[in-house]
LOKOLMI-587238 format. One record per residue (C-alpha): residue number from 1; z, x negated, y; residue in one letter. Coordinates in steps of 0.2 Angstrom, whole numbers, plus 5000, padded with zeros to 4 digits. Each point is the difference from the previous one (the first is absolute). Last residue first. Layout:
<recs>
REC   seq      w      u      v   type
REC   NUM      Z      X      Y      A
...
</recs>
This chain:
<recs>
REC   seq      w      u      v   type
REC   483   5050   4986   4907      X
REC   482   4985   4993   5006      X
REC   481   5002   4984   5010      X
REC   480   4995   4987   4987      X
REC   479   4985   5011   4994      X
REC   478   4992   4994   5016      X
REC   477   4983   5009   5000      X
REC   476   4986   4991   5002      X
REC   475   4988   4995   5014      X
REC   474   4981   4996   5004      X
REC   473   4984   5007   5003      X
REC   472   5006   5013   5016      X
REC   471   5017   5002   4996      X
REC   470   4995   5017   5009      X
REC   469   4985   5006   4991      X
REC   468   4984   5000   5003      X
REC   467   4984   5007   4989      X
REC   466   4983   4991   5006      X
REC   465   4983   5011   5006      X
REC   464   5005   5002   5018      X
REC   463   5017   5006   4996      X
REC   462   5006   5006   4983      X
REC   461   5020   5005   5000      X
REC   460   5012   4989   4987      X
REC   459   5014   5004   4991      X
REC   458   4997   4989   4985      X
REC   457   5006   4985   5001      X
REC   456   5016   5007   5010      X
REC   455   5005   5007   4984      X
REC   454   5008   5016   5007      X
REC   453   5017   5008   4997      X
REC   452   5006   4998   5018      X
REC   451   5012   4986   4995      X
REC   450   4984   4990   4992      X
REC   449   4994   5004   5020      X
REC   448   5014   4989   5005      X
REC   447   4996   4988   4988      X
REC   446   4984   4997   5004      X
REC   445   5001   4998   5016      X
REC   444   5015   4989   5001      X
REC   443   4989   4989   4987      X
REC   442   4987   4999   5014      X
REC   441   5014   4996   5012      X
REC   440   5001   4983   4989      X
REC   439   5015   4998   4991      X
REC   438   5006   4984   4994      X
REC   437   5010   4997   4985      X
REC   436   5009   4986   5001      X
REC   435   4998   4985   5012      X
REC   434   4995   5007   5016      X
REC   433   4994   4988   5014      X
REC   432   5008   4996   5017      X
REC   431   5016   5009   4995      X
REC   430   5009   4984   5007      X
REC   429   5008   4997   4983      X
REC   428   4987   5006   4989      X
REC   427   4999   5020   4998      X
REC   426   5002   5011   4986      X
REC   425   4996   5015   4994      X
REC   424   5008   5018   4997      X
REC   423   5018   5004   5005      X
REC   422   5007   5017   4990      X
REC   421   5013   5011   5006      X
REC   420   4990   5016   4996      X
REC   419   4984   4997   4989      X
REC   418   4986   5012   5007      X
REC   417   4996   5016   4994      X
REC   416   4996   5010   5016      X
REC   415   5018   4994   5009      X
REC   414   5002   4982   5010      X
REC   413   4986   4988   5005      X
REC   412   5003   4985   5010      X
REC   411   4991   4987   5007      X
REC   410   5000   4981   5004      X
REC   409   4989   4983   5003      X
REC   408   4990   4986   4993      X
REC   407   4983   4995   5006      X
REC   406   4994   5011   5014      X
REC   405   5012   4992   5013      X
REC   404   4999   5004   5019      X
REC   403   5011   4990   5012      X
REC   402   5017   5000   5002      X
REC   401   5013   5001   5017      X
REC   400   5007   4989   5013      X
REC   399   5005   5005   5017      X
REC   398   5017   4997   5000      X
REC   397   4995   4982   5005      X
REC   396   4994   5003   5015      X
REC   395   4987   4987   5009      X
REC   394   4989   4999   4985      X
REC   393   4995   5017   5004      X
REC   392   4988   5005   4984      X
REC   391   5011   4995   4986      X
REC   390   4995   5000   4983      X
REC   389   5011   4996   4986      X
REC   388   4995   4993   4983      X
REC   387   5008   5011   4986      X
REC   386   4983   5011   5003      X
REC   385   4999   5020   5000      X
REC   384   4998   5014   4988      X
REC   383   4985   5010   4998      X
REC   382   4993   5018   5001      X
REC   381   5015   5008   5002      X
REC   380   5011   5007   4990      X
REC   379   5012   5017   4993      X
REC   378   4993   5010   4987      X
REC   377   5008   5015   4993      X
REC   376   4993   5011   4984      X
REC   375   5006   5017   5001      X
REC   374   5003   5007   4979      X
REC   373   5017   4991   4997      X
REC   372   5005   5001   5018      X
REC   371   4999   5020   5001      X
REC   370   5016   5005   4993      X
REC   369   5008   5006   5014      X
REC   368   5015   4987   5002      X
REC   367   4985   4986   4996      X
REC   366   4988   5004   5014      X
REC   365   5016   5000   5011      X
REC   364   5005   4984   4995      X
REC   363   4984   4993   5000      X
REC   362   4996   5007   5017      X
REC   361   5018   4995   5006      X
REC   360   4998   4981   4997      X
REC   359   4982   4999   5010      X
REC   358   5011   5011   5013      X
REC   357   5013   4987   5004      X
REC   356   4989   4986   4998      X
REC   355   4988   5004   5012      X
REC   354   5009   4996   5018      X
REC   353   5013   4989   4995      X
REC   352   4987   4990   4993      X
REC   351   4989   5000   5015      X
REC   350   5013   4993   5010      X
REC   349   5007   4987   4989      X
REC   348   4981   4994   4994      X
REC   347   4995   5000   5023      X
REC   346   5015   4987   5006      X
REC   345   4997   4987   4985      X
REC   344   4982   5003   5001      X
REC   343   4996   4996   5018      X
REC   342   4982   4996   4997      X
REC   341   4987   5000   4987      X
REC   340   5005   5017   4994      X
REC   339   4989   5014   4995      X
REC   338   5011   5011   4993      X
REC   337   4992   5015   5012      X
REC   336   4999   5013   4994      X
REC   335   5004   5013   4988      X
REC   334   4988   5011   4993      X
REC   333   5007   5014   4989      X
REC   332   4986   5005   4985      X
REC   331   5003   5014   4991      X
REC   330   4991   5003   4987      X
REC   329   4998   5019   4988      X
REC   328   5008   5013   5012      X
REC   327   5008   5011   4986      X
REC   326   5012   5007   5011      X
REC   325   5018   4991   4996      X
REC   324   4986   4984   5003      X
REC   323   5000   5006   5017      X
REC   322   5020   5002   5003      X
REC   321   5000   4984   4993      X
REC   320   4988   4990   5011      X
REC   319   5010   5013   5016      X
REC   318   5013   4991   4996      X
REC   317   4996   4982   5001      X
REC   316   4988   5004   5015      X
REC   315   5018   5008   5010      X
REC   314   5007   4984   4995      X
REC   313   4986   4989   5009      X
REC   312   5000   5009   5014      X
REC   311   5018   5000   5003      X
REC   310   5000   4982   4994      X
REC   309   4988   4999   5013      X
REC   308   5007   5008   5014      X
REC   307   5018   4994   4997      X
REC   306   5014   5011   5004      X
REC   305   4998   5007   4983      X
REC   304   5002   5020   4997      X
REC   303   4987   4995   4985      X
REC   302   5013   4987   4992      X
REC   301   4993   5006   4980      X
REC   300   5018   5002   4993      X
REC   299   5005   5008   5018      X
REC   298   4986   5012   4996      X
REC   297   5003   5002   4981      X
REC   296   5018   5003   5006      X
REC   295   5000   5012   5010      X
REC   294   4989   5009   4990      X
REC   293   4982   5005   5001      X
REC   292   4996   5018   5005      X
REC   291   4998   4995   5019      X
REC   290   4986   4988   4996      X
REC   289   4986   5008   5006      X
REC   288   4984   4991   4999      X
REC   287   4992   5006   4985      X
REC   286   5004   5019   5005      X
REC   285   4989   4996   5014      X
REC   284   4987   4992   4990      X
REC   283   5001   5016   4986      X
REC   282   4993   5015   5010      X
REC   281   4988   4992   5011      X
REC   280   4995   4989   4983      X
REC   279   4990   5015   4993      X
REC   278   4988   5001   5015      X
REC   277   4999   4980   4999      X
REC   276   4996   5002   4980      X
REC   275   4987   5013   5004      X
REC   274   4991   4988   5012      X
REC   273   5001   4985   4990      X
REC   272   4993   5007   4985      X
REC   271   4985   5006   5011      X
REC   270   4995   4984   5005      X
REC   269   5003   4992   4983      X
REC   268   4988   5011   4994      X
REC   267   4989   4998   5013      X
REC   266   5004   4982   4997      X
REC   265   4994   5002   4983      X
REC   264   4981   5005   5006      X
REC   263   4992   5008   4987      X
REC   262   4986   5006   5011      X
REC   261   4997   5018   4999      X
REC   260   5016   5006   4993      X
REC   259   5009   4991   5012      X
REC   258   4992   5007   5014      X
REC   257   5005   5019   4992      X
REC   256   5019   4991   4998      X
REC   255   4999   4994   5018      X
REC   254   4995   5018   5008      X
REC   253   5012   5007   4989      X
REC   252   5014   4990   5001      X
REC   251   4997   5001   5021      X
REC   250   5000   5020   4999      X
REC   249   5017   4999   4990      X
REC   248   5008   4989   5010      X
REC   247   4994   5010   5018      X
REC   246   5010   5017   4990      X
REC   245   5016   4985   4995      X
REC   244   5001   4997   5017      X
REC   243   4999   5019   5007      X
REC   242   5014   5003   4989      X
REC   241   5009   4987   5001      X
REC   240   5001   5006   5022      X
REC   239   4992   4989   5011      X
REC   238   5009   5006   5019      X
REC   237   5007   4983   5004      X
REC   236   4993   4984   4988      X
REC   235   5005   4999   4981      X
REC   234   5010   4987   4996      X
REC   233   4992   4986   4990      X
REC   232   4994   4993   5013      X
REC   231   5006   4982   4997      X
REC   230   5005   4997   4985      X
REC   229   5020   5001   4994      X
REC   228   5002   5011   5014      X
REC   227   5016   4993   5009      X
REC   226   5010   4986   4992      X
REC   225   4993   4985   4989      X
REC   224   4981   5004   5001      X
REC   223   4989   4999   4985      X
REC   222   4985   4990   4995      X
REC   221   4990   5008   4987      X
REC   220   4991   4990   4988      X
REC   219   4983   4997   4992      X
REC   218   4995   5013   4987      X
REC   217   4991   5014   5007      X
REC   216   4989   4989   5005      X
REC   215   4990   4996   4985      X
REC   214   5001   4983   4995      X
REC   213   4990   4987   5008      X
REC   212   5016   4992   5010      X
REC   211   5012   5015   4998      X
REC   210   5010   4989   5013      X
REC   209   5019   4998   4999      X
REC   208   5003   4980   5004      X
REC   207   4985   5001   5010      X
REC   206   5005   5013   5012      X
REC   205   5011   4984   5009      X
REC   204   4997   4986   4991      X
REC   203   5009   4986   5014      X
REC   202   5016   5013   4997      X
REC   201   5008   5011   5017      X
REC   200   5015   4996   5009      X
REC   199   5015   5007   4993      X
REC   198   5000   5014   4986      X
REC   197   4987   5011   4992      X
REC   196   4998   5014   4988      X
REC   195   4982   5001   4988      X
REC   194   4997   5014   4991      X
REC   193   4990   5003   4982      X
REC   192   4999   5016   4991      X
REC   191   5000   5012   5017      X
REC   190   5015   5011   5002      X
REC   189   4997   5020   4995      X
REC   188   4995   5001   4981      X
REC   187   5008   4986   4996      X
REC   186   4998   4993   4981      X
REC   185   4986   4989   5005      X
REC   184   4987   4991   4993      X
REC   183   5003   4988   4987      X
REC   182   4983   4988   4997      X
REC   181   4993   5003   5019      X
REC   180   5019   5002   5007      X
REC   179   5006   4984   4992      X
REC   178   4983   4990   5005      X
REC   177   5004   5005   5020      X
REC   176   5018   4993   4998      X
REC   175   4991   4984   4995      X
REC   174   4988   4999   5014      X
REC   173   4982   5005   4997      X
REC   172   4986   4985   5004      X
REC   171   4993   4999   5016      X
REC   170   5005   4983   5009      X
REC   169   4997   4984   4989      X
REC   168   5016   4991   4994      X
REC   167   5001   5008   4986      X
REC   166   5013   5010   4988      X
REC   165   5001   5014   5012      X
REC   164   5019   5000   5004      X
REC   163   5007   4980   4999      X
REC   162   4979   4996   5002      X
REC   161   4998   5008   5017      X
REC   160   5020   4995   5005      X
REC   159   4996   4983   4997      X
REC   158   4983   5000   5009      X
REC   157   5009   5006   5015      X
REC   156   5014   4991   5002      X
REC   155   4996   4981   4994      X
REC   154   5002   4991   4984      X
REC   153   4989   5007   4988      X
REC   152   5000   4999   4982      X
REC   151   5016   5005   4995      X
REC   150   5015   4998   4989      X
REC   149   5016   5007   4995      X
REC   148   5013   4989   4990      X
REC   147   5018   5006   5006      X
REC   146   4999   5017   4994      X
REC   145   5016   5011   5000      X
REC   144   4999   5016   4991      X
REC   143   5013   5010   5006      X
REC   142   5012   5013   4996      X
REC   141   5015   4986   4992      X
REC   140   5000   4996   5019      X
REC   139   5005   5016   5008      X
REC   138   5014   4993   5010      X
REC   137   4993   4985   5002      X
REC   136   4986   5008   5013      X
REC   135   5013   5007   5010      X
REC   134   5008   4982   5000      X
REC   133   4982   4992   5008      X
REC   132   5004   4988   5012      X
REC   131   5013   4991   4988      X
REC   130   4981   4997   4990      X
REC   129   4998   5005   4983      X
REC   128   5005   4992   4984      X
REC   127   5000   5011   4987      X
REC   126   5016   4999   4988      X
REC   125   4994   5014   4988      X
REC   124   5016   5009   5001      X
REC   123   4998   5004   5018      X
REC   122   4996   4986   5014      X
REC   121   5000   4980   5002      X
REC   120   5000   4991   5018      X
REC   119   4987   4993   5008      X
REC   118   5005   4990   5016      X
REC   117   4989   5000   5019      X
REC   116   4995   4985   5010      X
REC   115   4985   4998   4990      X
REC   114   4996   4980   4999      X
REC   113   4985   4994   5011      X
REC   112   4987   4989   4993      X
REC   111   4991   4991   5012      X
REC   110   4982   5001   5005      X
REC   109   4989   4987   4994      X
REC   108   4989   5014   4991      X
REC   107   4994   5004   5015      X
REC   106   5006   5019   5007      X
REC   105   4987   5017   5005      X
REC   104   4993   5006   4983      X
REC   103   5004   4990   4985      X
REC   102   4995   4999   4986      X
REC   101   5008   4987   4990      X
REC   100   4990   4985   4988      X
REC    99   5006   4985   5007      X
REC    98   5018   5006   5003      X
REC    97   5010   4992   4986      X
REC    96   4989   4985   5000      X
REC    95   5001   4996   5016      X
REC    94   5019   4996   5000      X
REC    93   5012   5016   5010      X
REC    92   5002   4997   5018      X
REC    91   5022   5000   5005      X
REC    90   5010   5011   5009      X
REC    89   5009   5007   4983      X
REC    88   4993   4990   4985      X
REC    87   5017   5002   4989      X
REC    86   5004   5016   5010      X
REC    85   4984   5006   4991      X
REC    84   5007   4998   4983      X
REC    83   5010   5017   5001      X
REC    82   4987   5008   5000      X
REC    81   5005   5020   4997      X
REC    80   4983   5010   4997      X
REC    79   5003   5019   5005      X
REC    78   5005   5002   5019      X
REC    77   5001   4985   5014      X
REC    76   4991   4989   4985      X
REC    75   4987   5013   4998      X
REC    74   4993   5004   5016      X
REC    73   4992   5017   5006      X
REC    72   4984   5000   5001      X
REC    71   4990   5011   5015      X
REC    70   5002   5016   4994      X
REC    69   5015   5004   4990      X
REC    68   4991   5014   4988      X
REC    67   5012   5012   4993      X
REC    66   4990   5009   4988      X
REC    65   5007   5015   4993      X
REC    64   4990   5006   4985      X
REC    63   5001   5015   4989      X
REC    62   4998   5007   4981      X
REC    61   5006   4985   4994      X
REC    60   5002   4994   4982      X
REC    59   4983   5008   4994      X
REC    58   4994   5009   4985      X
REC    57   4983   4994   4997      X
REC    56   4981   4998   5007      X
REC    55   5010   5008   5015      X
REC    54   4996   5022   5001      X
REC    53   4996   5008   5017      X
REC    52   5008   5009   5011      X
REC    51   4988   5011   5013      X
REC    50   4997   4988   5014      X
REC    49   4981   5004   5002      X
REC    48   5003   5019   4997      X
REC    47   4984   5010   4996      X
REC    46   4994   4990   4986      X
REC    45   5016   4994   4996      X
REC    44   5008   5015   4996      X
REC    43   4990   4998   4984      X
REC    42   5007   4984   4995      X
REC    41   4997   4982   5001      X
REC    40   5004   4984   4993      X
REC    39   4996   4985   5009      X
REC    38   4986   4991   4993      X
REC    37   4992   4986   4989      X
REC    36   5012   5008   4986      X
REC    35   4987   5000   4988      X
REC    34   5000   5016   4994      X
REC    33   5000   5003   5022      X
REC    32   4982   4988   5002      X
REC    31   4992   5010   4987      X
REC    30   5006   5017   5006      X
REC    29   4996   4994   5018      X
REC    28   4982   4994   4994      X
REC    27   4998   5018   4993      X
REC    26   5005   5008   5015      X
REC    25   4988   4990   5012      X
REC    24   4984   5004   4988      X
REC    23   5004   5018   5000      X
REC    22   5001   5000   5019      X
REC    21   4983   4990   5004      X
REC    20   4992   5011   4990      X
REC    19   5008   5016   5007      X
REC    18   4998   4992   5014      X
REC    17   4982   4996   5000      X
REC    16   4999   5019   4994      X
REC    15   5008   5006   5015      X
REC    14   4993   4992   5013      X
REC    13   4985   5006   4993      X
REC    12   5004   5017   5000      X
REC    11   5007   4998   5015      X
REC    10   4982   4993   5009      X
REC     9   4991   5015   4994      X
REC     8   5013   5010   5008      X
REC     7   4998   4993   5017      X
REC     6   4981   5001   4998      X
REC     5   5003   5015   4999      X
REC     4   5009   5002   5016      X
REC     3   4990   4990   5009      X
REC     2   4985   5013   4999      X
REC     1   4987   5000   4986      X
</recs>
């Protein structure tokens, strides 16, 4: 007997443990899918990861936009008017009021600082907003405001971990990854789950749009602004599509006959990926030319800006709903950084001129094409900030700014079922605790998967002998904010 037969000998059994191995796996799958312990699948399925897939019932939403303000933008310049903070301007707040606070960098001795900014009220709902944010009024009775979120953690990182993965512990799947393992896609040419970016960079980085321990295929792809949306995309000199898509097809089937032997999923996420780019050198380009929008959406959105950032930022708005136009499943913008302990009064006027513009325009726009009622938009960060003021350079007294505040703070939603014109929650004077309905970022969660057409309970992925899913072993959905 030479190696070769002993080659065979070994198939055969590799072939009747997997037969055994396979019949037992399918059966488990059909137990776990009658009760609806999985994400609903199709035959495609089997040979495209990111083939659409059915919710555990019919949805709101069939998209998301998440606008995440990275660093925490604060609630009494924006969201939360306190008009009771003028009564204890300058002043320390009583021990008992501050016994129990997080917080990260100031004591609790430190003063309270009135905002400097007024609210004033918008649309037909009368929603007060602040005079920094007019665009914003303007689509008022589109938003869900919530004035009673909450987390758990009151530093950068560990907040953004548990805003998008549901725990303060690294490797877990980020939100937009769980909508692309439970929807999949319905682009054939742009990746399910892409990432655009704006200012200085987030604390999270790749971990606010990790796979975690899911399969590759569905963590998420950061894009460009201008140029090639990726890099590389293009082809180099002298390599023709023809010959690229000739070296593809050798590669598919070098992986696919590996795959067959082991099993591996990232071999499957591996070649997934590589037909996807091919397919995206046709699209990506298109993606990013704007010459057949309008005048007017263009001016509407402020991308011929002189303002680098607000040109970046506007050109992220629209490029959110020229993906979601293409089936891309979650889009998450990055926006950074709001993180400000000092110099508030100078940096909320600028940053606001800056994002409020094209913030208003994507609703707008979403709404003229009769995409808002099925894109869901999130707009946050991943806490709010103190009413005590922190200032770093005692020596200048422009300097001042807030600290971090996990307790009580703002978001909005806007389109994918949610309540338009509505305020949710409630905060006491100084919006150091919430008084009415509180919403944790597990209910956030939740709810945001509820839009998606899945009970979050039960949209789970087994890993090292547990199911996980995103609200991790808590949240609910806020009925409140449904439409």
């Amino acid at each position: 007997m030479d190696w070769r037969d002993h080659k065979q000998i070994q198939s055969r059994r590799d072939f009747l443990n997997n037969c055994a191995n396979g019949i037992g796996a399918v059966a488990l799958a059909d137990l776990f899918a009658a009760d609806g312990l999985t994400a609903a699948t199709d035959a495609l399925s089997t040979e495209n990861p990111l083939a659409p897939r059915k919710p555990h019932f019919a949805p709101k939403a069939k998209s998301v936009i998440y606008m995440f303000m990275e660093g925490g933008p604060s609630q009494f310049e924006l969201f939360d008017p306190k008009p009771a903070l003028e009564k204890y301007d300058g002043e320390p707040l009583p021990p008992s009021m501050t016994k129990d606070l997080k917080l990260a960098f100031i004591k609790p001795t430190a003063k309270v600082m009135a905002s400097p900014f007024r609210f004033r009220r918008y649309g037909q709902s009368g929603m007060e907003l602040s005079e920094l944010c007019p665009h914003l009024g303007s689509v008022a009775d589109d938003i869900t405001l919530v004035r009673s979120m909450h987390t758990d953690a009151f530093n950068h990182h560990p907040g953004q971990l548990l805003l998008f993965t549901g725990s303060i512990q690294f490797g877990r799947p980020t939100m937009g990854a769980w909508a692309l393992y439970g929807l999949g896609s319905e682009s054939q040419h742009l990746p399910g789950f892409v990432v655009l970016s704006s200012g200085n960079g987030t604390s999270g980085g790749a971990t606010n749009f990790s796979n975690g321990f899911l399969p590759s295929h569905y963590q998420g792809t950061v894009f460009r602004n201008q140029g090639d949306p990726i890099l590389y995309l293009s082809n180099p000199a002298g390599v023709s599509r023809e010959s690229q898509q000739a070296t593809l097809d050798v590669v598919r089937d070098l992986n696919t006959e590996r795959y067959e032997t082991t099993g591996d999923r990232e071999i499957a996420s591996r070649i997934a990926s590589y037909e996807l780019a091919f397919r995206m050198q046709t699209e990506g380009p298109d993606l990013m030319d704007f010459s057949n929008e309008s005048e007017a959406t263009l001016a509407m959105y402020g991308i011929n800006s002189g303002n680098e950032h607000r040109r970046q930022f506007a050109t992220n708005c629209l490029l959110a709903r020229r993906m979601v136009e293409r089936g891309v499943r979650f889009v998450l913008m990055m926006d950074a950084s709001w993180d400000d302990h000092t110099y508030l009064k100078r940096k909320m006027p600028k940053r606001l001129d800056e994002v409020d513009q094209p913030t208003a325009a994507l609703i707008k726009d979403l709404k003229q094409r009769g995409l808002l009622d099925e894109t869901l938009v999130v707009w946050g960060g991943e806490f709010g900030r103190t009413p005590m003021v922190e200032i770093r350079k005692p020596e200048e007294a422009a300097n001042a700014g807030r600290d971090h505040h996990p307790d009580a703070f703002s978001m909005w939603m806007a389109g994918g079922g949610m309540k338009g014109g509505y305020v949710h929650g409630k905060t006491d004077d100084l919006c150091l605790h919430i008084d009415e309905d509180p919403v944790h970022v597990h209910d956030l969660q939740a709810t945001l998967l509820h839009t998606l057409g899945f009970d979050h309970q039960k949209l789970t992925y087994k890993h090292q002998g547990r199911d996980y899913r995103l609200t991790d072993v808590a949240g609910n959905v806020i009925e409140k904010l449904l439409a």
